[in-house]
N, C-alpha and C positions, 0 to 999 in steps of 0.2 A: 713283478719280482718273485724270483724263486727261494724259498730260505730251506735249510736242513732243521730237524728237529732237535738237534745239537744246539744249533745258533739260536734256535726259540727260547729252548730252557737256561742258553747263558744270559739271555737278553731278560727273564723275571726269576733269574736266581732257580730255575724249579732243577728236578731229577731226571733225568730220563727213564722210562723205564720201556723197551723194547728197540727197534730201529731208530739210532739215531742219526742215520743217513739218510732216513726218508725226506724224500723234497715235500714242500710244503709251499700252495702259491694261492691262498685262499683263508679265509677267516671267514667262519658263517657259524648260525645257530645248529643246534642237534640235529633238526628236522631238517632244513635247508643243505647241512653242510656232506661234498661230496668226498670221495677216498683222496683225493689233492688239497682237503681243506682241514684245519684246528678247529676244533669248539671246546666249549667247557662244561662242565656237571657245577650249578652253583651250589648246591648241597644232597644233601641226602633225598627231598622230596623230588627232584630232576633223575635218582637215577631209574625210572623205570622209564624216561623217554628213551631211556639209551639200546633200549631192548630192538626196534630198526635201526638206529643211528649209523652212518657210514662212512663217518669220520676218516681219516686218516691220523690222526692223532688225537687224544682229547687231557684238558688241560683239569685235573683234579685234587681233591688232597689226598694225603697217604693214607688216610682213615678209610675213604671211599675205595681208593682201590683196592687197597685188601680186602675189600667184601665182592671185589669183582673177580667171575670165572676167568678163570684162564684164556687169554686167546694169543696167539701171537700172528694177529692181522693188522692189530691197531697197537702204535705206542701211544706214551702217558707222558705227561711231564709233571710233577708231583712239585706242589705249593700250597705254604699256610691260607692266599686269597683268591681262588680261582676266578672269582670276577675282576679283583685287580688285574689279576694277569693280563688276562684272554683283554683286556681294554688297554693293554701297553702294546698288545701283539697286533689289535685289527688297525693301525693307523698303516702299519706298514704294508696292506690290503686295501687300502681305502683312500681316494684323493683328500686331502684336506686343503680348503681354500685357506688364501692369506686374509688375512688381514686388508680392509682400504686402505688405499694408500692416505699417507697424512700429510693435512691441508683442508683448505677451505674452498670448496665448489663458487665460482662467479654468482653461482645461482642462486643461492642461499641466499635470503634476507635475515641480516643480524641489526638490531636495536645499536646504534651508538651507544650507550650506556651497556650492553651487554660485557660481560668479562668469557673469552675463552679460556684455557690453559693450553699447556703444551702439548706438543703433539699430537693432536685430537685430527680427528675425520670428520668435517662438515659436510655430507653430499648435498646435492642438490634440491630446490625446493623445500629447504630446512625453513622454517620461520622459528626466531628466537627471540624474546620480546626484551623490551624493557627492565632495565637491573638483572636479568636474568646471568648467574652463573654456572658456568661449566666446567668442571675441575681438568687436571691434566690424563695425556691418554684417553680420553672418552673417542667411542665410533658413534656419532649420530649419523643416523642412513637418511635415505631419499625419502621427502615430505611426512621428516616429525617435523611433530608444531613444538616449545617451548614458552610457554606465556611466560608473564612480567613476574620477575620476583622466584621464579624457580630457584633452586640452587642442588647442581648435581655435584657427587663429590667424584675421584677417581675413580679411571676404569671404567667408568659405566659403561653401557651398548644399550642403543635406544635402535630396535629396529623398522623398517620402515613403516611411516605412518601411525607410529604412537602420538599420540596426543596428551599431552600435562599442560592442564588448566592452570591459572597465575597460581605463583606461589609453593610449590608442591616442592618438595624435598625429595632428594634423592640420594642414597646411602652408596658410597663409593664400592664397586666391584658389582653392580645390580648391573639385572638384563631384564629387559622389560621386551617382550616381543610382539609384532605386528598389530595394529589394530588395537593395542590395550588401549586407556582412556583411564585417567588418574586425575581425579581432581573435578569431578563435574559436580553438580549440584546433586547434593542428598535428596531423597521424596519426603519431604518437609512439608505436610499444608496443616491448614487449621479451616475447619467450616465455620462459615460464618456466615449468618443470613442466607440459606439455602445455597452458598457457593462454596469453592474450597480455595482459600487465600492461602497465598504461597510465605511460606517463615523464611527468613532471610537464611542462605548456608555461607556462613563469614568465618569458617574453620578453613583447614585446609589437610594436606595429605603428608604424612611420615614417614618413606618408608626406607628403613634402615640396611645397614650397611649386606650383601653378601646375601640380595631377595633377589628371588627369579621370576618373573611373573608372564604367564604363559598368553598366545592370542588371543586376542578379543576380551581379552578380562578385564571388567569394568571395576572399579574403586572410589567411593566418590567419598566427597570431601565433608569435612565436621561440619554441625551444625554451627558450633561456639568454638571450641578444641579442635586439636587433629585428628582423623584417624589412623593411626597407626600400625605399623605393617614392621614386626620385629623382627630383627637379624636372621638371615639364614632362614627364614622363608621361603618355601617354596611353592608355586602358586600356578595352578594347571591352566590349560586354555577353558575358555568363556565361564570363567565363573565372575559370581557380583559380591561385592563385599560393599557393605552399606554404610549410612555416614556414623560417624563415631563408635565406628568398633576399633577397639583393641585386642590385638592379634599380638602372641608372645612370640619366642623367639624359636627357630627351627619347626616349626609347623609342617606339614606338608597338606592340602585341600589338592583332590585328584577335578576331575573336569566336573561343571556345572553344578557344581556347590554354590550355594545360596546363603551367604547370613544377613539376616533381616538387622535395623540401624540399633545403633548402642550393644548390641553382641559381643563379648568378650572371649580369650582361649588365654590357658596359662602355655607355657610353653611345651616342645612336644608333641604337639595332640596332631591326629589325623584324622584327617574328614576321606570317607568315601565320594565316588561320584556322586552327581544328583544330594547328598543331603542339603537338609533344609536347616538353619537354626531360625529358632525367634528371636526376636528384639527382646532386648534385656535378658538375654541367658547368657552364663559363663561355665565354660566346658573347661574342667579340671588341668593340672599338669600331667601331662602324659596320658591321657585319657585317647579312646579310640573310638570314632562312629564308622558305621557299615555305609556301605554303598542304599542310597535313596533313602535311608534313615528320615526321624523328623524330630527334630529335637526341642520338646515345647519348655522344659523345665531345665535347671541348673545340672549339669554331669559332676559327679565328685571326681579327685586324680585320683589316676589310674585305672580307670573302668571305661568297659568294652562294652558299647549298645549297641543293638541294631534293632530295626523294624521303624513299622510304622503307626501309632507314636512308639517313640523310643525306648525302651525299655532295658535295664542289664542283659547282658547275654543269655544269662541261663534262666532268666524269667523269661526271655522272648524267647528260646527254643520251647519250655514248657509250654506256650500256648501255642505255637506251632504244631507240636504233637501233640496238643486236644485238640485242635481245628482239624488237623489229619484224620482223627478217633470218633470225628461228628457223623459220617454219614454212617457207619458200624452202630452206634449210639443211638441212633431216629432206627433205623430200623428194630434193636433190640429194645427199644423205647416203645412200638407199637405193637412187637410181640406180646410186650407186658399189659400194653393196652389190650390186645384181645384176650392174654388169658383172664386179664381181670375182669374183662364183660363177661365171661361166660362163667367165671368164677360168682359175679353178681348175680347171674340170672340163676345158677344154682343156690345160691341164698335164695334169692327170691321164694323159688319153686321148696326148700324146705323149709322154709318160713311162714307159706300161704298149704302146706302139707298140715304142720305141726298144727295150727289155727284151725284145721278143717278136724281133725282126729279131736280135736278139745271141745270144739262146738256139739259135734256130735255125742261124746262123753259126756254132755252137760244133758 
């Protein structure tokens, strides 16, 4: 489909500012997008992408573009949210699948005792167990398991091959996608007698209403209690959340985050990739860790750590730049070293001088 740059900026409210009969049959990023295509500048650190950029239009705010040179090769379409926009414009560039169709696949084994709702999508090779509820509107795809006692609320999307061990709760409007695994057994043991006896994991998993939780991300289930996964969570592929942590609400954890069992977050808080927390630490409200971070002790809200172990920002930049300062350091450290030998051996020599001049005076 071909659109004018007229029809873009009525369709998110923006300005035009240069051709607004340019045809427009493409939606791409800076770098990607050709003189037929729209992109956006999301704020002010993007605009020095823009310096190749070869847009054919580009979608910004009014702030931005008055800091922009003159050109009249490209127009502009001028809006309060440039990411909003430019995400109402790319569907009309871009297939979007429907929705399954709703109904229940022959194929799918559901529990007699299980409860659907309405208009849901069972595909095929679903297993849904015993007592297990599913609220109205849900998509479960081909070969999720649902154990006994689950209970999903509305909207959900389980997509293929998620697995939810007995029991596990599910917050209406949640997507859980491929390969996660919610509700397995905690890493509970106890030694005893030179072995490691397994503690029973008789909790199970909470996770509340409007959480995304990306593939392969594993969650296991309470020891005693649930572990819990607060609203509007958001939760990247393969990362582990261990048993009985509580997790607040609007979180975001980027991929292969780690929090070790009984770990706590207020809400707010971001994990880079890779960090680590430990068992029994609770990371602040609003609080922020870096990517491969290691977080051994408590975060207060609102503070921003990185490294490895963790520390506040401006304590782990300072030891960054002494660590930078170390090999300048050894070397002016051994200059000192030689002028001090040679500075001793001049001691020396006027010291066994003065003794000789006195012996002799004796």
């Amino acid at each position: 489909m071909i659109y004018t740059v007229r029809s873009l900026a009525k369709l998110v409210q923006g300005e035009v500012r240069g051709d607004a009969n340019l045809s427009i049959g493409d939606a791409n990023s800076i770098e990607a997008a050709g003189p037929e295509a729209v992109t956006f500048v999301l704020d002010d650190s993007h605009v020095s992408r823009l310096k190749n950029c070869r847009a054919g239009t580009i979608i910004l705010t009014a702030n931005i573009f008055e800091g922009l040179p003159a050109t009249s090769s490209v127009s502009f379409i001028l809006v309060t949210d440039p990411h909003a926009a430019f995400h109402k414009i790319l569907p009309l560039f871009r297939k979007l699948r429907d929705r399954p169709e709703r109904g229940t696949s022959p194929l799918a084994v559901i529990h007699p005792t299980a409860k659907i709702g309405l208009n849901c999508h069972v595909g095929p090779w679903v297993h849904i167990g015993e007592e297990a509820e599913v609220g109205n509107g849900c998509d479960i795809h081909p070969g999720v398991v649902i154990g006994a006692g689950c209970k999903l609320g509305d909207d959900v999307v389980l997509y293929p091959n998620v697995v939810l061990y007995h029991d596990v709760t599910i917050g209406s409007h949640s997507i859980i996608h491929s390969g996660a695994v919610i509700g397995a057994d905690g890493f509970g043991y106890r030694f005893v007698d030179g072995r490691f006896e397994k503690i029973p994991q008789l909790g199970t998993v909470d996770i509340q209403a409007d959480v995304e939780i990306g593939a392969c991300t594993t969650i296991d289930r309470g020891a005693i209690n649930a572990t819990v996964i607060g609203a509007g969570t958001k939760i990247d592929n393969m990362v582990m959340i261990g048993h009985n942590c509580k997790i607040g609400q609007h979180n975001v954890f980027a991929s292969q985050v780690g929090l070790a069992g009984s770990s706590s977050t207020g809400d707010y808080v971001r994990l880079g990739g890779q960090a680590g927390v430990k068992d029994h630490v609770h990371i602040g409200t609003g609080s922020t860790v870096g990517a491969k971070a290691g977080i051994h002790k408590d975060i207060p809200a609102g503070e921003f750590w990185i490294g490895y172990l963790a520390t506040p920002e401006a304590e782990q930049k300072r030891l960054m730049f002494s660590l930078k300062r170390v090999p300048a350091m050894r070397e002016q450290l051994k200059s000192l070293e030689q002028q001090l030998s040679a500075l001793t051996l001049q001691m020396a020599a006027l010291t066994n001088g003065t003794t000789e001049q006195r012996h002799r005076a004796e």
